[in-house]
C-alpha positions in Angstrom: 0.0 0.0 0.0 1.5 3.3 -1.5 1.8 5.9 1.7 -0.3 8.4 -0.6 -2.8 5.6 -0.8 -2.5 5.2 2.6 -2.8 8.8 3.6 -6.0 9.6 1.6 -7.9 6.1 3.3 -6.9 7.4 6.9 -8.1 11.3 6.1 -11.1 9.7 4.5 -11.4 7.3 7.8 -10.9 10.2 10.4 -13.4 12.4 8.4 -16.0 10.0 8.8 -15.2 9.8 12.3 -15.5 13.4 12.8 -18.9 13.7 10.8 -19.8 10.8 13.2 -18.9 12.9 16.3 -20.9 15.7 15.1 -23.9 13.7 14.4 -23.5 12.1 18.3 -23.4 16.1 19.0 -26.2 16.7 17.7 -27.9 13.9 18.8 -27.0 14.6 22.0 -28.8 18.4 21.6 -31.9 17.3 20.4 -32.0 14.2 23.5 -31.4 16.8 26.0 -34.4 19.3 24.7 -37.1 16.9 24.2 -36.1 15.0 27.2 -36.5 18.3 29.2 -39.4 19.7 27.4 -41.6 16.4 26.3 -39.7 14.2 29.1 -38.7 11.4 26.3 -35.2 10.4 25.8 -33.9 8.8 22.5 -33.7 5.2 23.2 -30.0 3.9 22.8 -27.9 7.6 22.1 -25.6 6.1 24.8 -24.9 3.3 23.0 -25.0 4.6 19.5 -22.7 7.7 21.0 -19.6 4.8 22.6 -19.9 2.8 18.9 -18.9 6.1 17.2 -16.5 7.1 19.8 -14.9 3.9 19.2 -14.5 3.9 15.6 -13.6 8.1 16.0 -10.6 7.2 17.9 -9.0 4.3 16.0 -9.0 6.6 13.1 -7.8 9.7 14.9 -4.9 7.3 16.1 -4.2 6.8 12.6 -4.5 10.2 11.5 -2.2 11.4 13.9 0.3 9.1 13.1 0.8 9.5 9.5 0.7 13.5 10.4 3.2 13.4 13.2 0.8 15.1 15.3 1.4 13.0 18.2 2.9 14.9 21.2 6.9 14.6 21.7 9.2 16.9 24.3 10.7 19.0 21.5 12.4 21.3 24.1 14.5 18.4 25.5 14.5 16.9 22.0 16.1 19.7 20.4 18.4 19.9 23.0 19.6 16.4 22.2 22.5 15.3 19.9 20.9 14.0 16.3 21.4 10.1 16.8 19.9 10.5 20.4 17.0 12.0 19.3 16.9 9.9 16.2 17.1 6.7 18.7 14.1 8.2 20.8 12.3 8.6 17.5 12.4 5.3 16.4 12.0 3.5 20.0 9.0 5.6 20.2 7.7 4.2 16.9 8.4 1.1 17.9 6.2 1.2 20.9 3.3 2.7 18.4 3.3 -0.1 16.6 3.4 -2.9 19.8 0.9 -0.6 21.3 -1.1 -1.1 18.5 -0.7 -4.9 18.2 -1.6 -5.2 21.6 -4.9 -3.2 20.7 -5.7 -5.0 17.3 -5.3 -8.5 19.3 -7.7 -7.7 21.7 -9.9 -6.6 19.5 -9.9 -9.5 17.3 -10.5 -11.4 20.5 -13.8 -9.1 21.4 -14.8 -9.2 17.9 -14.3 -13.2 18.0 -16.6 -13.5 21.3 -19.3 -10.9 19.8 -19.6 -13.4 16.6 -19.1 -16.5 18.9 -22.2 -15.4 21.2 -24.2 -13.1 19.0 -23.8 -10.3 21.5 -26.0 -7.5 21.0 -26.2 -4.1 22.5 -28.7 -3.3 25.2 -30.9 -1.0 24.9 -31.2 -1.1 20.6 -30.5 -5.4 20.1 -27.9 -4.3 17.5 -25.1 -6.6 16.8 -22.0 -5.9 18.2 -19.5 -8.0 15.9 -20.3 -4.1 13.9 -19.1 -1.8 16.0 -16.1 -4.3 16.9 -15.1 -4.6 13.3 -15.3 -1.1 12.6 -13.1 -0.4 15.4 -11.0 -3.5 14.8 -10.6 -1.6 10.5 -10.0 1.5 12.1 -6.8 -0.1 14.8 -5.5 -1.6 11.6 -5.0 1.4 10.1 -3.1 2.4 13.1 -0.9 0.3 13.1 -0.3 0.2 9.7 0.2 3.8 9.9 2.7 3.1 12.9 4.7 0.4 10.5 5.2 3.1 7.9 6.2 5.9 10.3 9.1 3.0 11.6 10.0 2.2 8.4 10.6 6.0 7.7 12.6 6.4 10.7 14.9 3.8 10.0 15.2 4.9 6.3 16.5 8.4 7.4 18.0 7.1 10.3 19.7 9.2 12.0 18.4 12.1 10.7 14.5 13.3 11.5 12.0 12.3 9.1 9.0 14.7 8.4 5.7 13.6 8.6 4.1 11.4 6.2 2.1 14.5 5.5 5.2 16.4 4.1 7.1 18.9 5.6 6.5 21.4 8.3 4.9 23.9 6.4 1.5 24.9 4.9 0.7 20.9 3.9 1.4 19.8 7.7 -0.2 22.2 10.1 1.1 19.2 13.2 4.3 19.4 12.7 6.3 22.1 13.8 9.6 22.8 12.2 13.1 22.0 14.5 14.6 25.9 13.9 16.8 25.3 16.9 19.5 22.8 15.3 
């Protein structure tokens, strides 16, 4: 999978994710005026709001990755020789991506269990081997993402790689350029 490929089916991913966050927002509006002035609540918006946050969040992961948006100690960073920091960089990939493996298999179990006992969810009897595998796509991603950042770290090892996104700069609003080498 080509990392422009890659790039647009994570943005695409997180977008969704965001649309979904706004539709749980305003879910959540209209739940909170008619249950104060009709007293009814919208049956399941708990449920329906945890199955997007899920999903949301695997893709954010993602996105953040491939933009290098995740947070790092620049100050002491900067203050580091190259290969030091270089060596932080890639350990800290590293653990992205055996974070993320320990995520997808977990999921994969839950997802295995939701199929194995036909779980469904409370309140709205939905199956829940969707929302798993949703969420299970969406932790793929991230660790797919986390592979390529590695792989970029130890091809310009020991210098800093940018961002998948590019370079600090008007196409990467997350990264911030390193002035102070």
């Amino acid at each position: 999978m080509g990392t422009e490929l890659l790039r647009k089916l994570v943005t695409y991913a997180a977008r969704v994710g965001g649309y979904g966050f706004l539709a749980v927002a305003v879910m959540i509006c209209v739940d909170t005026i008619i249950r104060k002035t009709l007293k009814i609540s919208i049956v399941g918006s708990t449920e329906i709001s945890g199955f997007v946050f899920a999903l949301a969040t695997g893709t954010a992961m993602a996105f953040t990755v491939l933009l290098a948006g995740h947070i790092r100690v620049d100050v002491l960073q900067n203050l580091l020789p190259r290969t030091i920091a270089a060596v932080l960089n890639v350990a800290a990939a590293v653990s992205l991506v055996l974070v993320g493996g320990i995520l997808v298999w977990n999921e994969a179990l839950l997802l295995n269990e939701a199929l194995e006992y036909q779980a469904t969810s409370t309140l709205l009897d939905f199956p829940l081997w969707i929302p798993h595998l949703l969420f299970l796509s969406a932790l793929v991603l991230f660790v797919i993402a986390s592979l390529v950042m590695l792989m970029q770290q130890l091809r310009h090892f020991p210098n800093e790689s940018p961002a998948l996104g590019g370079d600090a700069g008007a196409d990467n609003p997350f990264d911030i350029p390193d002035d102070a080498r």
